[in-house]
Structure formats: structure tokens, C-alpha cells
mmJSON file of the N, C-alpha and C atoms, coordinates in Angstrom:
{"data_MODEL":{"atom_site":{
"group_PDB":["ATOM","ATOM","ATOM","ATOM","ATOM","ATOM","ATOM","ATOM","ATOM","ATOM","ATOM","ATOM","ATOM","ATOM","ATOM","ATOM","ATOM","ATOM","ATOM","ATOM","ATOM","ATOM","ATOM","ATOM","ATOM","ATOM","ATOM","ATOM","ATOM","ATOM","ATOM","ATOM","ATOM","ATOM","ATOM","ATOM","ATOM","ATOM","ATOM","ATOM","ATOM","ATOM","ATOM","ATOM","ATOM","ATOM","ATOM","ATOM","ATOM","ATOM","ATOM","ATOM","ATOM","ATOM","ATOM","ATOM","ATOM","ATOM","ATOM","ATOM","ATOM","ATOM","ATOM","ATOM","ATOM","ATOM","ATOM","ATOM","ATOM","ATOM","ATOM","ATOM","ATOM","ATOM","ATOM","ATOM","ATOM","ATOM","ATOM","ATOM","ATOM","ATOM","ATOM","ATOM","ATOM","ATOM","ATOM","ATOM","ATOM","ATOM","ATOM","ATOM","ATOM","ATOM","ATOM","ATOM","ATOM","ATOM","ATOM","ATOM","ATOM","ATOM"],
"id":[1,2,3,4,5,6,7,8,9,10,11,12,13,14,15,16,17,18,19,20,21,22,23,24,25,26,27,28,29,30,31,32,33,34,35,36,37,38,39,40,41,42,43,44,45,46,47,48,49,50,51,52,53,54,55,56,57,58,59,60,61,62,63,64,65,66,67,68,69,70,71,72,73,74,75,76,77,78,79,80,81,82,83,84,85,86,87,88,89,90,91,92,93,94,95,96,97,98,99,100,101,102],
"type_symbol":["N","C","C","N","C","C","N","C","C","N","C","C","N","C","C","N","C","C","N","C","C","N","C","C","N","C","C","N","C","C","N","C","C","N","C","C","N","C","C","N","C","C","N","C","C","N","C","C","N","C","C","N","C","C","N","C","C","N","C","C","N","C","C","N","C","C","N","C","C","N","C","C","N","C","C","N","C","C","N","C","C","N","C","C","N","C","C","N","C","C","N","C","C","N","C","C","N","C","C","N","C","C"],
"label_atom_id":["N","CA","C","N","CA","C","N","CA","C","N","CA","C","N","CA","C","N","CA","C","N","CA","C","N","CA","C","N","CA","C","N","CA","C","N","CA","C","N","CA","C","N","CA","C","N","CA","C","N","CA","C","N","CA","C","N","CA","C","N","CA","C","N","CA","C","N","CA","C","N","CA","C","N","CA","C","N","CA","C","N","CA","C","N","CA","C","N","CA","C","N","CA","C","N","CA","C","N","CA","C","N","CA","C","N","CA","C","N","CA","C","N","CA","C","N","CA","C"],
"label_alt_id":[null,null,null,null,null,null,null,null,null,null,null,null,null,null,null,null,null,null,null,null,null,null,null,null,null,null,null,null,null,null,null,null,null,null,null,null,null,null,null,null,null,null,null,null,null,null,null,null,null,null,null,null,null,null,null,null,null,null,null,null,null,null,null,null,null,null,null,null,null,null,null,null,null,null,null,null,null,null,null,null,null,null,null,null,null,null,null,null,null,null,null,null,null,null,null,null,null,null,null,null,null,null],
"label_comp_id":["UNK","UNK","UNK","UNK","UNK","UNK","UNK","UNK","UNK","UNK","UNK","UNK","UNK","UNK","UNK","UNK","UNK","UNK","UNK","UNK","UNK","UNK","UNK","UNK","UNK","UNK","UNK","UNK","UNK","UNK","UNK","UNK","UNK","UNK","UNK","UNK","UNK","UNK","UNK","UNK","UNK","UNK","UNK","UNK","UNK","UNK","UNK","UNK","UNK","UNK","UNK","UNK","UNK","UNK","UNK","UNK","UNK","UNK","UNK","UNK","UNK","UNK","UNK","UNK","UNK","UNK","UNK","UNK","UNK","UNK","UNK","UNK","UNK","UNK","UNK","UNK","UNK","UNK","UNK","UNK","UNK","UNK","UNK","UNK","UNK","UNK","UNK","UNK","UNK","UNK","UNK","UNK","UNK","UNK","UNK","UNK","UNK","UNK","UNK","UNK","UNK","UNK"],
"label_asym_id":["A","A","A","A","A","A","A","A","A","A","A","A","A","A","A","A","A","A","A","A","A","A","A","A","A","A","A","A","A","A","A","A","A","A","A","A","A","A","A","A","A","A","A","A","A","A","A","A","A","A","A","A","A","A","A","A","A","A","A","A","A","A","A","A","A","A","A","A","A","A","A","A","A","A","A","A","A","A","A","A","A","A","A","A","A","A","A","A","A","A","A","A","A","A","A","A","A","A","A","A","A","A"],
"label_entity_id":["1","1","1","1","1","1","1","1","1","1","1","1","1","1","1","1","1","1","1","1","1","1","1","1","1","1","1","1","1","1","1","1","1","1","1","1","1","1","1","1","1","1","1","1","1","1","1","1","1","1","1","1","1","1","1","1","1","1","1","1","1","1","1","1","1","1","1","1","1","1","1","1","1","1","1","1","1","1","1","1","1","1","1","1","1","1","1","1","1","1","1","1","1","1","1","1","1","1","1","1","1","1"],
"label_seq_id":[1,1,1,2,2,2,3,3,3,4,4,4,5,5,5,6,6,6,7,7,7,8,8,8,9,9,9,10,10,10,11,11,11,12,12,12,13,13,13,14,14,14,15,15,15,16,16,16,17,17,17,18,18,18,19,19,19,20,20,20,21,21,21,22,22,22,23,23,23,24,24,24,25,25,25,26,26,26,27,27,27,28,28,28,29,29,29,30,30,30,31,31,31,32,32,32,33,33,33,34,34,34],
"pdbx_PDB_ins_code":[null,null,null,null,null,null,null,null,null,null,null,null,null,null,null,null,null,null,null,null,null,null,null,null,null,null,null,null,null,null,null,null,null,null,null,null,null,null,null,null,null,null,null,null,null,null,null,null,null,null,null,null,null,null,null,null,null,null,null,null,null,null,null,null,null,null,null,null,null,null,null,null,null,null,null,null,null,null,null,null,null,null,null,null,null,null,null,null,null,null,null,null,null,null,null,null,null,null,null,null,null,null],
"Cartn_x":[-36.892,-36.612,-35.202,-35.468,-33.653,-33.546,-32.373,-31.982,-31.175,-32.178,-31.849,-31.752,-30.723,-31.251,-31.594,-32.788,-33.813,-33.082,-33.314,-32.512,-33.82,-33.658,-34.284,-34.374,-33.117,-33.427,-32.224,-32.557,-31.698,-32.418,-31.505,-32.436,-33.084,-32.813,-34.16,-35.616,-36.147,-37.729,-38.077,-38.892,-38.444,-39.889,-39.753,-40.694,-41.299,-42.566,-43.162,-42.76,-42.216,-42.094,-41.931,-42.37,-41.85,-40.286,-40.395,-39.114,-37.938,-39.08,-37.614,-37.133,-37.07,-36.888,-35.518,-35.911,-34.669,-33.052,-31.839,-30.933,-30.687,-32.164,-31.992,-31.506,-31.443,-31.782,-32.881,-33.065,-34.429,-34.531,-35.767,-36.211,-37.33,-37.282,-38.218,-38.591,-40.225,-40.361,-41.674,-41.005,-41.602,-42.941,-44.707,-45.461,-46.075,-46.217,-47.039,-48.783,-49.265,-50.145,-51.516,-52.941,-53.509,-54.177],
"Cartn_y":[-8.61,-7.327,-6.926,-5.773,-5.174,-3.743,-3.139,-1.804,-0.716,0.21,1.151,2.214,3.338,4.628,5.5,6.104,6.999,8.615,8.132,9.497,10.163,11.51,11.912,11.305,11.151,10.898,9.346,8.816,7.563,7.249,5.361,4.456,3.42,2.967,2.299,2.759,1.92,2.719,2.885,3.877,4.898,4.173,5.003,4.716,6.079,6.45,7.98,7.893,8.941,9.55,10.751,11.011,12.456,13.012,14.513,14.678,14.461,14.454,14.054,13.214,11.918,10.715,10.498,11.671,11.644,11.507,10.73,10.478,9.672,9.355,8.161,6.746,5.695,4.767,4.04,2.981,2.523,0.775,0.146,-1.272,-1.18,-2.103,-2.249,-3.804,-3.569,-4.83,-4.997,-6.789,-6.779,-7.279,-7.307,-8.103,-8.833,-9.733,-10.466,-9.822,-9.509,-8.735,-10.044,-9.636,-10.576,-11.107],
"Cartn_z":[-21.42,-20.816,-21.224,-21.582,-21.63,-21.305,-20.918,-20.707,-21.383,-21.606,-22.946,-22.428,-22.908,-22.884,-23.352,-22.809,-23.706,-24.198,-25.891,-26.13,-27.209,-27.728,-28.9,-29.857,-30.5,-32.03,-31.829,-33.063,-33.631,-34.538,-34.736,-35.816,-35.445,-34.254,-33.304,-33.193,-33.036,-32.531,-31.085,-31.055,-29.615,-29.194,-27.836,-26.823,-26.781,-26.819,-26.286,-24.626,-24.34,-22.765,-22.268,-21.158,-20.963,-20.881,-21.021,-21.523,-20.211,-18.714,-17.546,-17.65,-18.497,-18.737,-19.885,-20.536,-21.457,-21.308,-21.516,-21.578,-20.282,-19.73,-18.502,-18.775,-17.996,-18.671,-17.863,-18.884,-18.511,-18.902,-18.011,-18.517,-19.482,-20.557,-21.323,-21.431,-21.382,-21.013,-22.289,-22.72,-23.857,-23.977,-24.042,-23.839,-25.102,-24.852,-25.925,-26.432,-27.501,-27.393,-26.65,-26.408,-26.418,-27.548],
"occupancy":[1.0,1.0,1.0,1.0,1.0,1.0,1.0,1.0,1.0,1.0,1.0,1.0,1.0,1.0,1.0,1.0,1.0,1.0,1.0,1.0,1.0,1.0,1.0,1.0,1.0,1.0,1.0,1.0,1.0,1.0,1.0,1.0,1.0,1.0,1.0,1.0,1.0,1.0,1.0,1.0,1.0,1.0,1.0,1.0,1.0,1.0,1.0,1.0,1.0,1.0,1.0,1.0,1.0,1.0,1.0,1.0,1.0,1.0,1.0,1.0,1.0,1.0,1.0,1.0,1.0,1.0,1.0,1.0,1.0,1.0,1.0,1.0,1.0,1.0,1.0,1.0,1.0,1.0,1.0,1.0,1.0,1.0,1.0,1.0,1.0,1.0,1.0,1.0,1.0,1.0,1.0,1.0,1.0,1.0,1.0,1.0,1.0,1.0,1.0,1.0,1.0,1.0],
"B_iso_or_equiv":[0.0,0.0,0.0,0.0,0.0,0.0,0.0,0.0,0.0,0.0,0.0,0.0,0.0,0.0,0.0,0.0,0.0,0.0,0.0,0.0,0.0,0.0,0.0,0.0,0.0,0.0,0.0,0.0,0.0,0.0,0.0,0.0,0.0,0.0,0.0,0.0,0.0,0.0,0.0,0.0,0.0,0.0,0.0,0.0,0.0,0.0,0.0,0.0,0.0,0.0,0.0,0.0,0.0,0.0,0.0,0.0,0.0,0.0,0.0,0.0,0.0,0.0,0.0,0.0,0.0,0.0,0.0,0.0,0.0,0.0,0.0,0.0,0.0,0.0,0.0,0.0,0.0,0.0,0.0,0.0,0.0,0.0,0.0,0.0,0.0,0.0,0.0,0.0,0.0,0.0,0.0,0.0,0.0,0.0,0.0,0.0,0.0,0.0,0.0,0.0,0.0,0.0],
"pdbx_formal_charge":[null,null,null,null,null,null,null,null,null,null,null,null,null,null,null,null,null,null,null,null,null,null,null,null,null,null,null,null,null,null,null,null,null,null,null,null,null,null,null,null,null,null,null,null,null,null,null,null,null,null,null,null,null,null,null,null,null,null,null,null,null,null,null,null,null,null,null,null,null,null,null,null,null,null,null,null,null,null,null,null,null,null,null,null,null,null,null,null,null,null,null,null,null,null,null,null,null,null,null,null,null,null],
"auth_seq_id":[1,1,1,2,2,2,3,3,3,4,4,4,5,5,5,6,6,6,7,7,7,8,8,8,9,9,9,10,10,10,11,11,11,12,12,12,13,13,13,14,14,14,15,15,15,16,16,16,17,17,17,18,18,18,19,19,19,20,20,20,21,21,21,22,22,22,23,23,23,24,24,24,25,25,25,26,26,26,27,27,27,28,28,28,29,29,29,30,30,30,31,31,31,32,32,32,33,33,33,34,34,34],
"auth_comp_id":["UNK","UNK","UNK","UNK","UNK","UNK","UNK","UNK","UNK","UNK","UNK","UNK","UNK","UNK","UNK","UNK","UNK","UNK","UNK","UNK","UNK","UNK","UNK","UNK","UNK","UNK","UNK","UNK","UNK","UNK","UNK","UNK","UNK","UNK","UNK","UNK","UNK","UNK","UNK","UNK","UNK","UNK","UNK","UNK","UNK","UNK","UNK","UNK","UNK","UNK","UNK","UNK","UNK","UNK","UNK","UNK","UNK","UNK","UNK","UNK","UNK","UNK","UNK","UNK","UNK","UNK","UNK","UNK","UNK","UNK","UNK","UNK","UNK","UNK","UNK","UNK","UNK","UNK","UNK","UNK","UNK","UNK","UNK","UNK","UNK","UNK","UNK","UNK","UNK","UNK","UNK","UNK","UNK","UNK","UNK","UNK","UNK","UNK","UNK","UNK","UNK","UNK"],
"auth_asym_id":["A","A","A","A","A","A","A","A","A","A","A","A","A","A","A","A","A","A","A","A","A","A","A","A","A","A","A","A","A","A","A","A","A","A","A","A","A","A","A","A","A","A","A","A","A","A","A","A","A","A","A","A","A","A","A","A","A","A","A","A","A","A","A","A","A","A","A","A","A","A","A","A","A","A","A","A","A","A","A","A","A","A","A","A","A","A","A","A","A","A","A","A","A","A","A","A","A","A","A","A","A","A"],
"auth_atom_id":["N","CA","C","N","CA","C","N","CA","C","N","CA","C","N","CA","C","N","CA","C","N","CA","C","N","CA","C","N","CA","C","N","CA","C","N","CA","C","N","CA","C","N","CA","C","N","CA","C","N","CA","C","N","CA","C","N","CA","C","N","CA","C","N","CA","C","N","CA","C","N","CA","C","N","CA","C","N","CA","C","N","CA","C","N","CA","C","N","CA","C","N","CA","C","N","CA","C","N","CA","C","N","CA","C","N","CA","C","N","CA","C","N","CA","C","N","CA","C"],
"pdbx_PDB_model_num":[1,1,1,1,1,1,1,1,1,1,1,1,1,1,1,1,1,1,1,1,1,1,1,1,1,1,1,1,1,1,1,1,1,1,1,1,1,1,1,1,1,1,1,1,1,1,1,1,1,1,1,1,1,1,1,1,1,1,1,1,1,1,1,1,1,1,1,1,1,1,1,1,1,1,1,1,1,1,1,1,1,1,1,1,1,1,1,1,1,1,1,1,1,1,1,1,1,1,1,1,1,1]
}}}
């Protein structure tokens, strides 16, 4: 898990979200696929 904040653009790879979410920050949590 780590804490990012959600912006438009960069060179990371983004998360799809809605736009109230933008310049928040946030947890991302990583899962193993099955």
C-alpha cells in the first residue's frame, strides 16, 4: 500500500477516477492477480 496524489497528467501510470478525486490524495492498494 502507498499514498499518492491523484493528478491529470505525469510519467507514472495513473489510476482511472472520477474527476472529484483529482489533486486528492489517496491509498493504493496493490493486489496480487488470481
Amino acid at each position: 500500500m502507498f499514498e499518492k496524489r491523484v493528478t491529470r497528467f505525469g510519467n507514472g501510470a495513473k489510476i482511472d477516477c472520477p474527476l472529484q478525486f483529482l489533486d486528492k490524495k489517496v491509498y493504493v492498494i496493490v493486489r496480487k492477480s488470481r
